[in-house]
C-alpha positions as CSV (number, residue, x, y, z in Angstrom):
1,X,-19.9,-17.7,66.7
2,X,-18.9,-18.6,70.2
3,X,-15.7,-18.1,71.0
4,X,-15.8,-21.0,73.7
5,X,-18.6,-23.6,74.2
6,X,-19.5,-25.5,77.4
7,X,-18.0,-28.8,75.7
8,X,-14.7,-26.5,74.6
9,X,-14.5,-25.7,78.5
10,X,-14.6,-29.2,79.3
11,X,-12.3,-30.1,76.8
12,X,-9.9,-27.3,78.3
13,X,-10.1,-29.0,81.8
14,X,-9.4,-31.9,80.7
15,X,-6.5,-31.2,78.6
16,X,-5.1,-28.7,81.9
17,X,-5.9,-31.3,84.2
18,X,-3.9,-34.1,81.9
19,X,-0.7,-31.5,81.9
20,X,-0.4,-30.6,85.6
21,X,1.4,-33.0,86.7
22,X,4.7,-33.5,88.9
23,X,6.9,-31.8,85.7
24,X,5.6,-28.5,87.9
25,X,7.8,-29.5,90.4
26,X,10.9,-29.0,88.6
27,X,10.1,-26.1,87.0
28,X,11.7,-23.3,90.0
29,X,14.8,-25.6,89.6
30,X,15.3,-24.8,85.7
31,X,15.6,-20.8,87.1
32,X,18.1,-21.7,89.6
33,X,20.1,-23.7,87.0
34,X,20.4,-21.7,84.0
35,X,18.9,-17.9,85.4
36,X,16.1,-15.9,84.9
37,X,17.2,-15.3,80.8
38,X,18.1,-18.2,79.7
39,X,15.7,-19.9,81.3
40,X,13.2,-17.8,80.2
41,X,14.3,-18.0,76.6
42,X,14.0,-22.0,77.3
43,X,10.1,-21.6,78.7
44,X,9.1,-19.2,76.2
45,X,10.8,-22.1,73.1
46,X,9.4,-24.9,74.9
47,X,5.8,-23.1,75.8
48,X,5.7,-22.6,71.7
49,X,7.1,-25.5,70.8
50,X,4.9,-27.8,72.7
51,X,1.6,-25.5,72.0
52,X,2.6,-26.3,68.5
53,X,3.0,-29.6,68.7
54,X,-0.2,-30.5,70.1
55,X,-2.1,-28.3,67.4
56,X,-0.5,-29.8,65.1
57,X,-1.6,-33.4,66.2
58,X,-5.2,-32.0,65.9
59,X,-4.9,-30.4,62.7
60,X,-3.5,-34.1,61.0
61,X,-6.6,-35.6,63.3
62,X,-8.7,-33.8,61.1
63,X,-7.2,-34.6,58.0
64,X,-7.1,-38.5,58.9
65,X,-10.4,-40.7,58.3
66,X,-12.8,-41.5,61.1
67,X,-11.5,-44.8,61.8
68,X,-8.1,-43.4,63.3
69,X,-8.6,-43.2,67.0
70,X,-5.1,-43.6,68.7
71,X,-1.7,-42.1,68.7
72,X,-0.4,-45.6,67.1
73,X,-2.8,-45.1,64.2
74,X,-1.9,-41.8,63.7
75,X,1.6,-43.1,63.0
76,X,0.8,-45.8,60.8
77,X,-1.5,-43.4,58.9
78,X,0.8,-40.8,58.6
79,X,4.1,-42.9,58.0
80,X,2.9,-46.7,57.4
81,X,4.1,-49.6,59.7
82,X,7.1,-47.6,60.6
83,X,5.2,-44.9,62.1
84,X,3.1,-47.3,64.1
85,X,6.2,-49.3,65.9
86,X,7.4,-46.0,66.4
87,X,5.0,-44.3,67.7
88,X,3.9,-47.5,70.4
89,X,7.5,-48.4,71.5
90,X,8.0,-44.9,72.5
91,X,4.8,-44.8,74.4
92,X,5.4,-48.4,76.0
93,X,9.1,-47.0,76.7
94,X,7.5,-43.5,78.2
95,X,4.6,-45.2,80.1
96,X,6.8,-47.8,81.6
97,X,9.9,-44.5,82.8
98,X,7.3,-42.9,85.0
99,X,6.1,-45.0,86.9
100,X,9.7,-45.8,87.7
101,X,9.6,-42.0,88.4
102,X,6.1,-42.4,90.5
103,X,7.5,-44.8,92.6
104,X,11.0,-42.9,93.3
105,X,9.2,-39.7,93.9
106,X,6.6,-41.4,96.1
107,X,9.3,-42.8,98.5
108,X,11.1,-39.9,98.7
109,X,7.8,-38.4,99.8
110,X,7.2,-41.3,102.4
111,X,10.7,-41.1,103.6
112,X,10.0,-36.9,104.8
113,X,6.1,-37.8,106.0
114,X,7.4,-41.0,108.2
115,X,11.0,-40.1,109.5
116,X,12.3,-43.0,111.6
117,X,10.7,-45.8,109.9
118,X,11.8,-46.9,106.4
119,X,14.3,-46.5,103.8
120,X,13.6,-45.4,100.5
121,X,14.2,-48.9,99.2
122,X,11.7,-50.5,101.4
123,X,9.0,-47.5,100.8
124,X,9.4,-48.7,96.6
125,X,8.6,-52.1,97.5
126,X,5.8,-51.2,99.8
127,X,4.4,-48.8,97.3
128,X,4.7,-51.3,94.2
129,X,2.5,-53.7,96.8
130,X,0.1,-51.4,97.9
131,X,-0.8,-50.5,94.0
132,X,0.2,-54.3,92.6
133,X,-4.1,-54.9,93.4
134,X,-5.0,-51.9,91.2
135,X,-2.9,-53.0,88.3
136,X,-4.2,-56.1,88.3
137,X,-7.6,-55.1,87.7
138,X,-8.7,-56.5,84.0
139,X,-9.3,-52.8,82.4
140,X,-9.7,-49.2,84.0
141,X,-12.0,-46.3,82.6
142,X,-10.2,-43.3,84.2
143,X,-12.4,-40.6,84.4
144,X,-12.9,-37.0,84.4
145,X,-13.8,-37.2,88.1
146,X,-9.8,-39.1,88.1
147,X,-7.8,-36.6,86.0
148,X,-9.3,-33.4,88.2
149,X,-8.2,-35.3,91.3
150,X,-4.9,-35.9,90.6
151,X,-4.3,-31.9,88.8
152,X,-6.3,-30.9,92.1
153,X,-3.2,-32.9,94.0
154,X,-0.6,-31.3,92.3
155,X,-2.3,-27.7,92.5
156,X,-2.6,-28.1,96.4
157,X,0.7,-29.4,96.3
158,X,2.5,-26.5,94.5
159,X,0.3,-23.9,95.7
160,X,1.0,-25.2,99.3
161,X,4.7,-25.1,99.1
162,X,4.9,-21.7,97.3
163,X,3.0,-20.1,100.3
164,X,4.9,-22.2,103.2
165,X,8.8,-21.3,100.7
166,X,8.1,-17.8,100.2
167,X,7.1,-17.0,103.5
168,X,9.1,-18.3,105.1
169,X,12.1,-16.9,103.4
170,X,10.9,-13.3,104.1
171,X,10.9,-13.7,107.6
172,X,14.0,-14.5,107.6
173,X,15.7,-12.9,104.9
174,X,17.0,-9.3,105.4
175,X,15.8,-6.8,102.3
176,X,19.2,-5.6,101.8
177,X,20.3,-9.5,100.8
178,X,19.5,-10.8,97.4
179,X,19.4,-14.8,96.4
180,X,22.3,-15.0,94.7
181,X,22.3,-16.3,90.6
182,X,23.7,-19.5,89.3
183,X,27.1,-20.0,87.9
184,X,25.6,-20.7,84.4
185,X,27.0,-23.2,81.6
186,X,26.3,-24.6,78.5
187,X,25.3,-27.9,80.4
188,X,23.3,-26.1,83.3
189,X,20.9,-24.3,80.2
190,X,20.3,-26.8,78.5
191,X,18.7,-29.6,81.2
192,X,16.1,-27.3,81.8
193,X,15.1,-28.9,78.2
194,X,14.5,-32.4,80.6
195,X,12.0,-30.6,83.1
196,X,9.9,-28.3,80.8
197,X,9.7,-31.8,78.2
198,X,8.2,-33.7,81.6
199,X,6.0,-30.7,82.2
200,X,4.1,-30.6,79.0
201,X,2.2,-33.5,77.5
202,X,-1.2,-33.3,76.0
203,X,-0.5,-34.9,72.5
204,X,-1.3,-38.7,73.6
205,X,-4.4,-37.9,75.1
206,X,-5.6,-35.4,72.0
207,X,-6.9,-38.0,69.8
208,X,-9.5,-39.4,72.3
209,X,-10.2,-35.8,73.4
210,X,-10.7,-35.2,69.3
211,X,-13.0,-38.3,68.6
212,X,-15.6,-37.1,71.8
213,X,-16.2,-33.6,70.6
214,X,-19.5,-33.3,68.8
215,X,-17.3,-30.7,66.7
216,X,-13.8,-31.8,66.3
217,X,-12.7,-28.8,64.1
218,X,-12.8,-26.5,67.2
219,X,-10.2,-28.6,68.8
220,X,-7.6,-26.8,68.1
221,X,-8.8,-23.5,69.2
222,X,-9.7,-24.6,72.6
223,X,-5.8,-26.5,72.4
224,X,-4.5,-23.0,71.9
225,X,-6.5,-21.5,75.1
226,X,-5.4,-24.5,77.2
227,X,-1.9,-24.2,76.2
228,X,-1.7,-20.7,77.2
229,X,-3.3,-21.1,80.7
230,X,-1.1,-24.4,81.2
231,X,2.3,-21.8,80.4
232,X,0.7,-19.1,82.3
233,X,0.1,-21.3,85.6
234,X,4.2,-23.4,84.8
235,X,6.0,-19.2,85.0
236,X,4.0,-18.2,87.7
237,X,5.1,-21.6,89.4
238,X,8.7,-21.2,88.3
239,X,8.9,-17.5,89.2
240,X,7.4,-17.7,92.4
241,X,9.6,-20.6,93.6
242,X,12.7,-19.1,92.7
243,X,12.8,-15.5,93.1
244,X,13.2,-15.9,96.8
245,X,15.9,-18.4,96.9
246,X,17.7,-18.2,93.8
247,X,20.6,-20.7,93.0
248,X,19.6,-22.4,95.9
249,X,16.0,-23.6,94.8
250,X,16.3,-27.6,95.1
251,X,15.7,-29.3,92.1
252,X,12.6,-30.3,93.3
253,X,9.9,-27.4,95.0
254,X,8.5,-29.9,97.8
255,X,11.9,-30.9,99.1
256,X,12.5,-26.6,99.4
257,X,10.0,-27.1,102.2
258,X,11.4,-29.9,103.9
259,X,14.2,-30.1,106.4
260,X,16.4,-26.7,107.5
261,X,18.1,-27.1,103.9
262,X,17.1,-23.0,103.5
263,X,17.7,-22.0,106.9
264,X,13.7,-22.2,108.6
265,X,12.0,-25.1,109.2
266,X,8.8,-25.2,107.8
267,X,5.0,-26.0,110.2
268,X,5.1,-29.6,110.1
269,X,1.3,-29.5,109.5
270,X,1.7,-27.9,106.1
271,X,4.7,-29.9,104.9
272,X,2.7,-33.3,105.7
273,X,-0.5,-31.4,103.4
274,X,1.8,-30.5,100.5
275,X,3.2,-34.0,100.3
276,X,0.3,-36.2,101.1
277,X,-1.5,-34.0,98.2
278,X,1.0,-34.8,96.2
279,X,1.3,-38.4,97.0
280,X,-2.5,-38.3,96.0
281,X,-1.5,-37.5,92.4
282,X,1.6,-40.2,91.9
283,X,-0.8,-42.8,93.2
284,X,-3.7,-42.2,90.7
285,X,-0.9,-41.6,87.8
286,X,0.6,-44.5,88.5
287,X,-2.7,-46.9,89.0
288,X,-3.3,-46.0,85.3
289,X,-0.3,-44.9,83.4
290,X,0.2,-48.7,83.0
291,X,-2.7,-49.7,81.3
292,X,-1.9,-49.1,77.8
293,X,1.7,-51.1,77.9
294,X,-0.2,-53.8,79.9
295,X,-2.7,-54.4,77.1
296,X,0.0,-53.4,74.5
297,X,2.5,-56.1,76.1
298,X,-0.6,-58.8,76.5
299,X,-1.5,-58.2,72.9
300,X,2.2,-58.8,71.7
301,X,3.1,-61.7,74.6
302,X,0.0,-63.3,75.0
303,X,-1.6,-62.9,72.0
304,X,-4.8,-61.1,73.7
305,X,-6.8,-58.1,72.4
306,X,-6.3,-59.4,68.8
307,X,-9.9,-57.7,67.9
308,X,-8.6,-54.1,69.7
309,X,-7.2,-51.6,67.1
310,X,-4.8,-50.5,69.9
311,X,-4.7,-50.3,73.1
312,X,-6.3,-47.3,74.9
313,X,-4.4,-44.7,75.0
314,X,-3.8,-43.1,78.7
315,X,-2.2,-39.2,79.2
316,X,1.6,-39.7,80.2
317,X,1.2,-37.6,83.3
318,X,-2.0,-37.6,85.0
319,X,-5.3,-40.1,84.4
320,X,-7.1,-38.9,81.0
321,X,-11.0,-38.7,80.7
322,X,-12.8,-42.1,79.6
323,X,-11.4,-43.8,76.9
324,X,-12.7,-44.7,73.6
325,X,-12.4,-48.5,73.4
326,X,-11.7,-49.3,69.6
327,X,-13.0,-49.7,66.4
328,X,-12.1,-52.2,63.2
329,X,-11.0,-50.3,59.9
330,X,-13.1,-50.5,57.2
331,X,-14.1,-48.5,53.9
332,X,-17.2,-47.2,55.8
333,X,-15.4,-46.4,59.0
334,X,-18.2,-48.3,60.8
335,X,-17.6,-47.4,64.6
336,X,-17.8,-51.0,66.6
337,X,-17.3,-50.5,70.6
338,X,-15.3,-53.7,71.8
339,X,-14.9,-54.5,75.7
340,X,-11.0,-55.7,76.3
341,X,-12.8,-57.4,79.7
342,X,-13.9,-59.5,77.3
343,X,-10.0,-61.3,76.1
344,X,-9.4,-62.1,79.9
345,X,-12.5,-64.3,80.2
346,X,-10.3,-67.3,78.4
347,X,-9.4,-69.8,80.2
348,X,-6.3,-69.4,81.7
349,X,-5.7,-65.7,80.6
350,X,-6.2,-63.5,83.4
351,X,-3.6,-65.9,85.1
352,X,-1.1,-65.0,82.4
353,X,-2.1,-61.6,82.0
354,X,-1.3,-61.3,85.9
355,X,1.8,-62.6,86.0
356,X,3.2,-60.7,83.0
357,X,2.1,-57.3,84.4
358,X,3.5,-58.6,88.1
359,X,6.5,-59.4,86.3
360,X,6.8,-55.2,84.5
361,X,6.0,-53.7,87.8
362,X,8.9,-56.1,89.7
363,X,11.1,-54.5,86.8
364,X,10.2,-51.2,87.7
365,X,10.9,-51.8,91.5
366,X,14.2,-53.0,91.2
367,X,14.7,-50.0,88.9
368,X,13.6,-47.6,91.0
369,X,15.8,-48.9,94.1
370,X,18.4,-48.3,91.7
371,X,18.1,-44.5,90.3
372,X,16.4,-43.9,93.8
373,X,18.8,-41.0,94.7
374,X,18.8,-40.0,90.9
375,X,15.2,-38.2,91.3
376,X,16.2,-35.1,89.2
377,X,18.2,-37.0,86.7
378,X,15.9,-39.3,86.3
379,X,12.6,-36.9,85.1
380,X,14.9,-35.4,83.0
381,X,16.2,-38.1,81.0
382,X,12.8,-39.1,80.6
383,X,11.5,-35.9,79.5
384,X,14.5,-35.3,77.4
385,X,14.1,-39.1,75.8
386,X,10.6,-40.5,75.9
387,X,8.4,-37.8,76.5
388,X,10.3,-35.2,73.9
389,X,9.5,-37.5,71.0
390,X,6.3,-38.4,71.4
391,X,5.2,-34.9,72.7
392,X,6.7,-32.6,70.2
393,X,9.3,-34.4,67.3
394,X,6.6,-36.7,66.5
395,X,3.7,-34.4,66.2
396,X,5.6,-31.7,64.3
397,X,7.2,-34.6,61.9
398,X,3.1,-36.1,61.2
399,X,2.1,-32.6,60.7
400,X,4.8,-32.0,58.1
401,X,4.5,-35.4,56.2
402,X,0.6,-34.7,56.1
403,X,0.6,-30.9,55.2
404,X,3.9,-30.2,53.6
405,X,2.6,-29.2,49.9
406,X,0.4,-26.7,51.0
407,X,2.4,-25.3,54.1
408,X,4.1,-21.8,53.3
409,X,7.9,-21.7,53.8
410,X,8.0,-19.6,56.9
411,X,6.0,-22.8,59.1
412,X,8.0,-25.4,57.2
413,X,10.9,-23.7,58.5
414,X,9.5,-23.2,62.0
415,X,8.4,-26.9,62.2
416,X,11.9,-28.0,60.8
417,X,13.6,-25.6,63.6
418,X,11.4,-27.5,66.3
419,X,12.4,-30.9,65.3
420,X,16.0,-29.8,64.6
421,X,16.6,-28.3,68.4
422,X,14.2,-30.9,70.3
423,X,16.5,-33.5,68.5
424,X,19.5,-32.2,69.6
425,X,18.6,-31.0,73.1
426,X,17.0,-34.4,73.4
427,X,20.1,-36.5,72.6
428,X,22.2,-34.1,74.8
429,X,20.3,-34.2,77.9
430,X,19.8,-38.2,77.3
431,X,23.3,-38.3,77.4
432,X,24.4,-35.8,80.3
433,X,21.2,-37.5,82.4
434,X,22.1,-41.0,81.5
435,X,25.7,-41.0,82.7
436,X,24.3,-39.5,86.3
437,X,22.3,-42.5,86.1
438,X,24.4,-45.3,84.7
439,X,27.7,-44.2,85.6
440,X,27.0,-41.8,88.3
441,X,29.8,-40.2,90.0
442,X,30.7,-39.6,94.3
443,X,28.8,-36.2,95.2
444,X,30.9,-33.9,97.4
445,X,28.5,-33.9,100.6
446,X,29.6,-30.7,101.9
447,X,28.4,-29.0,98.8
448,X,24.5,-28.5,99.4
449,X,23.9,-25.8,96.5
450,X,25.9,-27.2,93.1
451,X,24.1,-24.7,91.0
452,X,25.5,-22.2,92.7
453,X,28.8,-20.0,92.9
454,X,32.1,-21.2,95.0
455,X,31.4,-19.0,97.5
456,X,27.8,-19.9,97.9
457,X,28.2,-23.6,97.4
458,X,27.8,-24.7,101.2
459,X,26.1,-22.6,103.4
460,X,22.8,-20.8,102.9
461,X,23.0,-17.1,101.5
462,X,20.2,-15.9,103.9
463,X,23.5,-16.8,106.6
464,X,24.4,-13.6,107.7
465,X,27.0,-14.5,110.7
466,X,28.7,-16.6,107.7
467,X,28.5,-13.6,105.2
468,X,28.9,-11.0,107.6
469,X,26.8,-8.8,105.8
């Protein structure tokens, strides 16, 4: 037997491309906050966790009849009505935080590439305009073609900032000086849970990815291979972006580039490449992340899409491959393919339709000019709330409702252990994020390097006059 078929391959880009995302931004940061071993320990957890989690989704898949096509089914199939509102209000919630992200990330972006002109605020409102005529459109089919765009975006992106950081740093940096390590806490370990939960993703999109395979019980095999390369690619990112500049990695690898924050100022050429590539991949994300709490909301609001199942599902980072569009339930799991066009051809329902998802993405701009100097806390909150649940509890909790008479005590325990520490690292990080968002405190501005020591706090370590090394 193959070990991999063409379709498996495509299946595996697919799934990458769905993953790579601007969680890979964050990840250096999680080594300059809680150190090489605790941070490793924390990849290495979540890596498994997450590669888990998504098998397990496609392990209850293939248990579940024909006729359940979305992540909302799976939860009313697995747990009743409960598990449906569940399952959808924390994808509504989730799909409706990152855009919020998209758009703070985006201006900060727009604020570097066009010095002089705008503030942030004004870039959120100009970027909500500039994509208001996208979301509008009655229904999107994201494509293939869509999803590797916006992984090639981040890939150029990261790979472009890696290069320009590391070198960069070695010109200037003397061999006999080391980056110096972070002052590490309970608190400062365990955010790096926010990032990583960002980073990884793939369970929302499995069930479409499930139903297109001519042979769904391969799934997850190739979901194993894909996993792997994804956490092979996220530690070469995170070790490559912090091994130069230690404590002092920003938060965030593009803004490591930008500015004389490090001590060199980067070509200009390659800083505008890194960022617009990276712009390239917010704006497709965030042209389609919408559409499933748009026809979700206009189902529940308007009453529209009565006939749909659910709502297509989209991938929570970057656009999925074309979506399958619904089917009724019945005994015989007859397959019926249903156009949501269709619901927006009544009279006066595109109107309404219009305003209501005019009315979300106003919400989301006022949002964002709110948290918009609260990037980092903010993709961690949502990857320690939204995305955590419906990316690994969730999964792991179907998987053990479906299978638990015939799983063997050693993965009950495991499975238990995964929801047990993704529940608590999820509530804590929701909490330490949320007050830095909420209730967020005056920052000291002469302190440019908080993960750091005292003593390297406010001047760059590569500083040698300062240091007198």
């Amino acid at each position: 037997m193959v070990f991999l078929t063409t379709e498996d391959i495509k299946m595996c880009f697919s799934i990458f491309c769905c993953v790579c995302g601007v969680g890979s931004l964050g990840l250096a940061g999680n080594y300059a906050s809680a150190g090489y071993a605790w941070a490793t320990v924390a990849f290495v957890f979540m890596a498994v966790a997450n590669t888990y989690a998504t098998w397990c989704i496609s392990k209850v898949l293939l248990a579940a009849p024909k006729s359940v096509f979305t992540f909302g089914d799976l939860g009313e199939w697995c747990m009743g009505r409960i598990g449906r509102y569940v399952t959808t209000i924390s994808q509504v919630l989730l799909c409706t935080l990152l855009p919020i992200v998209f758009l703070v990330l985006g201006s900060s972006l727009l604020v570097v590439l066009f010095p002089d002109s705008f503030g942030q605020a004004t870039w959120i409102v100009l970027m909500a305009i500039t994509l208001l005529p996208v979301c509008l459109v009655p229904t999107m089919k994201e494509g293939a073609g869509m999803a590797a765009a916006g992984c090639l975006g981040t890939l150029f992106a990261d790979g472009i900032a890696l290069a320009v950081l590391i070198s960069n740093m070695k010109d200037q940096n003397p061999q006999s000086i080391s980056p110096p390590q972070p002052d590490i806490d309970f608190k400062s370990v365990c955010t790096v849970f926010g990032n990583l939960a960002l980073a990884y993703g793939a369970c929302i999109i499995i069930p479409t990815l499930q139903h297109e395979h001519t042979q769904p019980e391969r799934m997850p095999r190739l979901i194993l291979v894909s996993q792997v390369l994804i956490s092979v690619f996220f530690f070469l990112v995170s070790i490559l972006g912090v091994f130069s500049t230690g404590c002092q990695t920003p938060g965030n690898l593009l803004f490591s580039i930008a500015g004389t924050g490090l001590g060199f100022k980067a070509n200009r050429g390659f800083v505008i490449l890194s960022f617009l590539f990276m712009q390239l991949h917010v704006t497709i994300a965030f042209s389609v992340i919408f559409f499933p709490v748009f026809q979700i909301l206009e189902r529940l609001v308007l009453g529209l899409h009565k006939d749909l199942v659910a709502a297509p599902e989209v991938d929570i980072e970057t656009p999925g491959i074309e979506n399958v569009q619904g089917a009724y339930h019945d005994e015989k799991k007859l397959e019926l393919e249903i156009e949501p066009v269709d619901a927006y051809k009544a009279p006066g329902a595109y109107t309404k339709a219009a305003t209501l998802r005019t009315l979300m993405i106003a919400v989301c701009v006022v949002v964002a000019v709110l948290w918009k100097d609260h990037l980092g806390s903010l993709m961690d909150f949502v990857g320690a709330s939204t995305s955590s649940l419906v990316n690994m509890i969730l999964p792991v909790l179907f998987y053990l409702k479906t299978f638990w008479p015939t799983l063997g005590a050693p993965e009950k325990a495991f499975g238990i252990i995964c929801i047990a520490i993704s529940c608590f690292l999820g509530v804590y990080v929701s909490i330490q994020t949320g007050k830095e968002l909420f209730t967020p405190e005056a920052a000291d501005p002469s302190i440019l390097f908080p993960k750091c020591p005292a003593a390297y706090q406010k001047v760059v370590f590569t500083n040698t006059t300062f240091y007198k090394y």
